[in-house]
C-alpha positions in Angstrom: 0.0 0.0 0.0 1.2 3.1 -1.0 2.0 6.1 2.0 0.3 9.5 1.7 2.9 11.2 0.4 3.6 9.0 -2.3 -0.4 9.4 -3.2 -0.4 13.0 -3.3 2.5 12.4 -5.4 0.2 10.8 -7.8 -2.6 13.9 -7.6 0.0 16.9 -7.3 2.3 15.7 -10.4 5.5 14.8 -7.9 6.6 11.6 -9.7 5.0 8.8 -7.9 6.5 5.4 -7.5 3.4 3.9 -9.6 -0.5 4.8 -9.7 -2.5 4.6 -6.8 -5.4 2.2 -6.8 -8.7 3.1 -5.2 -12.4 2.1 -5.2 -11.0 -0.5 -7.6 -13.1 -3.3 -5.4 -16.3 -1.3 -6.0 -18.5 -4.2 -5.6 -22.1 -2.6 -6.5 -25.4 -4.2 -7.4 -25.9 -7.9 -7.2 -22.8 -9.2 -6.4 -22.6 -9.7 -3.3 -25.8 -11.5 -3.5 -24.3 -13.3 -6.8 -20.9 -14.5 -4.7 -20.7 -13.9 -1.3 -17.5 -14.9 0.5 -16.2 -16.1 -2.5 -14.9 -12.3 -3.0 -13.0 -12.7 -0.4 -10.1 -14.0 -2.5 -9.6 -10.0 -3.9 -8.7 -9.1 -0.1 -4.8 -10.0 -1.1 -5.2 -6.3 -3.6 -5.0 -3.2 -1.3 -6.4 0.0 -2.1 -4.1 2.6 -1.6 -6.5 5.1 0.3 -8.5 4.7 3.1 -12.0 5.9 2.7 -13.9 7.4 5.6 -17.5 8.7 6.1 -18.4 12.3 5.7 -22.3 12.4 7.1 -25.2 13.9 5.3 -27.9 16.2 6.9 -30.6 13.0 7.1 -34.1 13.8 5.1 -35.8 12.4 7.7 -36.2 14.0 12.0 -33.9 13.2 14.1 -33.7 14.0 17.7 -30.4 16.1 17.1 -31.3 18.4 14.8 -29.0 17.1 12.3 -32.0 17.0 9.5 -33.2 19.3 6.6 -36.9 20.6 8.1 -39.3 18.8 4.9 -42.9 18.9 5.0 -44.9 15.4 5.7 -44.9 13.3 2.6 -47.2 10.4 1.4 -44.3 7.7 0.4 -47.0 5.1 0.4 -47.2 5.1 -3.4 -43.7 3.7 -5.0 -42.0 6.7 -7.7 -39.0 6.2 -9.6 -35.7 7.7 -7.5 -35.4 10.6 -9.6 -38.7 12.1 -9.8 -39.6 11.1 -5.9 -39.5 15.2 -4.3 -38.6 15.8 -0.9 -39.4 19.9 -1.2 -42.1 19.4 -3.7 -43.9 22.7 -3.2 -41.4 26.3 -3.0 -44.2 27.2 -0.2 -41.8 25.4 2.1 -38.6 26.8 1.2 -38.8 28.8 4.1 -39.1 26.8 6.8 -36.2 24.9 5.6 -34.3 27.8 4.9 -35.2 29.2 8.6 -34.0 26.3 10.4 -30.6 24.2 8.7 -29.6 21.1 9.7 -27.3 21.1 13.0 -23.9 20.5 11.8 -22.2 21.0 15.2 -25.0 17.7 16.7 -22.4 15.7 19.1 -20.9 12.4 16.9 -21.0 13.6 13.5 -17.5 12.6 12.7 -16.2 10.2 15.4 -17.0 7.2 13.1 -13.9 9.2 11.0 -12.3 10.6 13.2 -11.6 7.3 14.7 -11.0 6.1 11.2 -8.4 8.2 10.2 -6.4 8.4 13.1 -5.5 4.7 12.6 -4.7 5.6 9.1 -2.6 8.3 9.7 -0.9 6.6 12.4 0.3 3.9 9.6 1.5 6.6 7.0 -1.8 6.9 4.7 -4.0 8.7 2.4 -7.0 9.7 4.4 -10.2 10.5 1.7 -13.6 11.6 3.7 -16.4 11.3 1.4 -20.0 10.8 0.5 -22.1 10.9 -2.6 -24.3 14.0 -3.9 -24.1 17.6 -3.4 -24.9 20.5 -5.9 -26.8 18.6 -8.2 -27.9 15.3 -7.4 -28.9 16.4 -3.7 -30.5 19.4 -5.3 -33.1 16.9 -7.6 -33.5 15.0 -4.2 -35.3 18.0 -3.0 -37.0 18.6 -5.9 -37.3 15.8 -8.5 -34.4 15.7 -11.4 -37.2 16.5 -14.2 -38.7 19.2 -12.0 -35.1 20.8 -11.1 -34.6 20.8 -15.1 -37.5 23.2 -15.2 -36.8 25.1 -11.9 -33.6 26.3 -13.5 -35.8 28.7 -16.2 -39.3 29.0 -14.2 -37.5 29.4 -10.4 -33.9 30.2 -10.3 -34.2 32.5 -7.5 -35.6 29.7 -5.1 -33.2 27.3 -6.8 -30.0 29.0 -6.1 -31.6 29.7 -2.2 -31.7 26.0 -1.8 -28.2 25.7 -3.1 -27.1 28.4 -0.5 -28.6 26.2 1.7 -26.6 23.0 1.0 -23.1 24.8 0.5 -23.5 26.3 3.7 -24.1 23.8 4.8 -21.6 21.6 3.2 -18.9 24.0 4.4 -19.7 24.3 8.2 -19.6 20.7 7.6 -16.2 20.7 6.0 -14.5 23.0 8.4 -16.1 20.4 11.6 -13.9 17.8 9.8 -10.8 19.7 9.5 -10.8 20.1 13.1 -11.9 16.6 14.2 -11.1 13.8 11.3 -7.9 16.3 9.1 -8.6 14.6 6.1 -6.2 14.7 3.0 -8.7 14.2 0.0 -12.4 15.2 0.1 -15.1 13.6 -2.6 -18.3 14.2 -3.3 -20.6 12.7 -6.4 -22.8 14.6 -8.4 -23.5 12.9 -12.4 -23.8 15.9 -14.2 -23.7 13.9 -17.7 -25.3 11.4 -20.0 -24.2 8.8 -22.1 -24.1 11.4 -24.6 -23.9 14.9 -23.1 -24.5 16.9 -20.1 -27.7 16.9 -18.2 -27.9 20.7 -18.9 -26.7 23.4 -20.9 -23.0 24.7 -20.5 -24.4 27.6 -19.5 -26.9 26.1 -17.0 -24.4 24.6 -14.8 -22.3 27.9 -14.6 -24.5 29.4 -13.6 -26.3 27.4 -11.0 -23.4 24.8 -9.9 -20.3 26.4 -10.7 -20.2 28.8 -8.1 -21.1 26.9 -5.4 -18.3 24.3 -6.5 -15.7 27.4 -6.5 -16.3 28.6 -3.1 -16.7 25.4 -1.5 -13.6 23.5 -3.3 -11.5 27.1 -3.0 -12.2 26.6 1.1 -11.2 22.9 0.6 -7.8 23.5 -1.6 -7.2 26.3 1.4 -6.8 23.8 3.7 -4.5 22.0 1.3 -6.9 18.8 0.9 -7.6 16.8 -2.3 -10.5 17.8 -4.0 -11.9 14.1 -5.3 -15.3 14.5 -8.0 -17.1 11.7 -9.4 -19.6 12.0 -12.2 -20.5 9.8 -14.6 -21.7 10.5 -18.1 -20.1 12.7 -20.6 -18.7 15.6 -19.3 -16.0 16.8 -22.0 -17.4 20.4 -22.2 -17.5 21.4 -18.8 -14.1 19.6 -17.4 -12.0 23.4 -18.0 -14.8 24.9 -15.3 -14.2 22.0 -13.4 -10.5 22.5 -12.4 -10.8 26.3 -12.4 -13.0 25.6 -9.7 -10.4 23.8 -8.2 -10.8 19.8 -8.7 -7.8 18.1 -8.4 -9.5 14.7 -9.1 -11.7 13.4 -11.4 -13.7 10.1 -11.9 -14.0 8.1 -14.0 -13.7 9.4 -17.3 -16.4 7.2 -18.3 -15.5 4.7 -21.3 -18.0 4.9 -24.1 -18.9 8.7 -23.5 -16.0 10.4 -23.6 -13.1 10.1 -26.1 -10.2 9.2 -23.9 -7.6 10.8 -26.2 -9.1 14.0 -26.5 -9.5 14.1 -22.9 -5.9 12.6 -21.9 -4.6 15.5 -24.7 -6.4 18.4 -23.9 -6.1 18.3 -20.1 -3.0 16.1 -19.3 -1.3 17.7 -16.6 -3.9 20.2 -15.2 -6.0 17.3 -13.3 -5.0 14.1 -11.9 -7.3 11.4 -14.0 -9.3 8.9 -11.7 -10.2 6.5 -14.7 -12.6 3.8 -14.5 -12.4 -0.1 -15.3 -15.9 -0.1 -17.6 -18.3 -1.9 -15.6 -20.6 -1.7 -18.6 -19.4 -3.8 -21.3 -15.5 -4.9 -20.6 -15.7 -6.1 -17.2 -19.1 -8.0 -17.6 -18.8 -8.9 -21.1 -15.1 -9.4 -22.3 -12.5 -12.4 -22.0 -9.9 -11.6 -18.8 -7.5 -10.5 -22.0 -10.0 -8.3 -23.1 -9.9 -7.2 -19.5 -6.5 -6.6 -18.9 -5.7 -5.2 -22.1 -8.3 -2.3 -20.9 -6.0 -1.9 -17.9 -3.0 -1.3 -20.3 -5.1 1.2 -22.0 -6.0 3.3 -19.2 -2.4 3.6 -18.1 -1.0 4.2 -21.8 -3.5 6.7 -22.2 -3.6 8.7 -19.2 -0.7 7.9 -17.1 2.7 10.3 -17.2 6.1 10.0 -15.5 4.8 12.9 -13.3 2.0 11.3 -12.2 -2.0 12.4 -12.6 -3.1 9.0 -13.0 -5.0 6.5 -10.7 -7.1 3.2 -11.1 -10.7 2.1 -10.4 -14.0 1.0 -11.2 -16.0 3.3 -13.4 -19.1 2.8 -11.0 -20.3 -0.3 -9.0 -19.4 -4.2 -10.2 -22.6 -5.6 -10.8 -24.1 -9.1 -10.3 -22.9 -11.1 -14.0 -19.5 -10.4 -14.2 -17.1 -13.0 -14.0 -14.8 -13.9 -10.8 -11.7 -13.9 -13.8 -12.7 -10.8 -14.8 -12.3 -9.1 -11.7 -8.9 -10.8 -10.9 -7.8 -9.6 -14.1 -8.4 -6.0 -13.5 -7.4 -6.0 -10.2 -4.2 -8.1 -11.3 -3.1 -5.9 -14.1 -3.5 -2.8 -11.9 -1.1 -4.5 -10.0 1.3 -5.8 -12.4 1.0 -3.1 -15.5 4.6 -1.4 -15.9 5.4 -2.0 -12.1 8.3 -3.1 -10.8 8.2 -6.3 -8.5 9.0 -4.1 -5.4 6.3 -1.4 -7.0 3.3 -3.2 -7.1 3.0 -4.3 -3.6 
């Protein structure tokens, strides 16, 4: 397993001994269920950071005031996941607006805190991290299709809420510095699809981008990692990205993006996170076909500087092969490593 240092070497361009690996055992939908301990056998492959919880304001009450304040809804009839509304009417914006979550509630962090002073004490990478902020936690409030249309019919209420979050977000943030002194910090939000953005260009500058900048400018202050993952195709929007200050980003998703014109164009300025394809590769191809990807992604992306790291596009699902999994965590391994390297 690699140290801290020699991580950050890998994100900050310093010439690190080899790529770091992390969220490579993703292990997502189904496969657990499919395999069970037979997984297990992967345990020999370290990931090269250690991952510990940053908590989320709950949608729900809780007794410590560590809750967004939502009106009563009926959840008796079942809704897909991104049209289910948590705020559904602007007529309680206020009273969520009035009264934020408590981010100083006693416990927040002592999961992580605990966590990463273990890590620490054995020389490693410390990344504190959960999934959705400035858009995806955004549609959670409001539905994703309804959000789409809050942008043009509400934006003043929109960009309220967002106040709210990345307020929140940041009191958050600063909480953790003192208690947990994390190296990296990651958050999710998929801004694209398989073929473009969710929105216009334009749209997320003006709505997500500064809220990103402020936040992730506090974050770099404290010289911490800022980690992004977001699937989809992205391409236009990655230069806004790093001005905003991402020094990470995942997973450069295979089949939406055109690897070389990414690797080209921005080679240098952002250390690439790049996904395994869960979609096709891992489930569908041979374990050459498998590790041949691996070479790819190094080839393609990797630099004797550095900027380069392995995982898992997204979550392993239920289907694909045991070999195929030992093969991409193998060649990880292996791939242009010396012997004493890729341990």
């Amino acid at each position: 397993m690699m140290t801290k240092d020699e991580v950050r070497a890998a994100i900050r361009f310093g010439n690190p001994p080899r790529p770091p690996r992390a969220f490579t055992k993703w292990w997502g939908e189904g496969l657990w269920e499919q395999y069970g301990n037979a997984l297990s056998r992967f345990d020999r492959y370290d990931e090269d950071v250690v991952v510990v919880p940053f908590p989320c304001p709950s949608f729900s009450p809780r007794p410590d005031g560590f809750y967004w304040r939502l009106p009563a809804i009926d959840r008796s009839e079942m809704t897909g996941m991104d049209s289910a509304a948590a705020l559904p009417d602007w007529e309680d914006l206020p009273a969520l607006l009035a009264d934020l979550p408590d981010t100083e509630a006693p416990g927040l962090f002592d999961d992580a805190a605990r966590m990463a002073e273990k890590a620490r004490a054995e020389g490693k990478y410390v990344l504190i991290h959960h999934w959705s902020l400035m858009y995806e936690r955004i549609w959670n409030f409001r539905g994703m299709e309804t959000l789409m249309m809050d942008y043009y019919d509400f934006p003043d209420e929109v960009h309220a809420l967002h106040r709210a979050v990345c307020d929140t977000e940041i009191r958050l943030f600063r909480r953790a510095m003192r208690e947990v002194k994390p190296d990296g910090y990651m958050i999710s939000d998929d801004l694209g699809t398989q073929k473009a953005l969710m929105m216009s260009p334009a749209t997320f500058r003006t709505f997500i981008k500064p809220y990103y900048r402020e936040l992730w400018g506090l974050v770099r202050e404290n010289d911490v990692d800022v980690w992004l993952h977001t699937c989809g195709n992205i391409t236009e929007i990655i230069g806004d990205l790093i001005e905003c200050g991402l020094s990470v980003l995942h997973p450069i998703q295979k089949h939406t993006m055109d690897w070389n014109e990414v690797a080209d164009t921005w080679k240098g300025k952002v250390a690439f996170w790049v996904g395994m394809d869960v979609q096709d590769t891992l489930i569908n191809g041979t374990p050459e076909d498998v590790r041949r990807e691996v070479r790819l992604m190094r080839d393609t992306f990797d630099s004797p500087a550095g900027g380069f790291l392995y995982a898992a596009g997204n979550g392993i699902v239920g289907g694909t092969p045991l070999e195929n999994i030992e093969a991409f965590l193998n060649e990880c391994l292996i791939y242009g490593n010396p012997p004493q390297e890729a341990l």
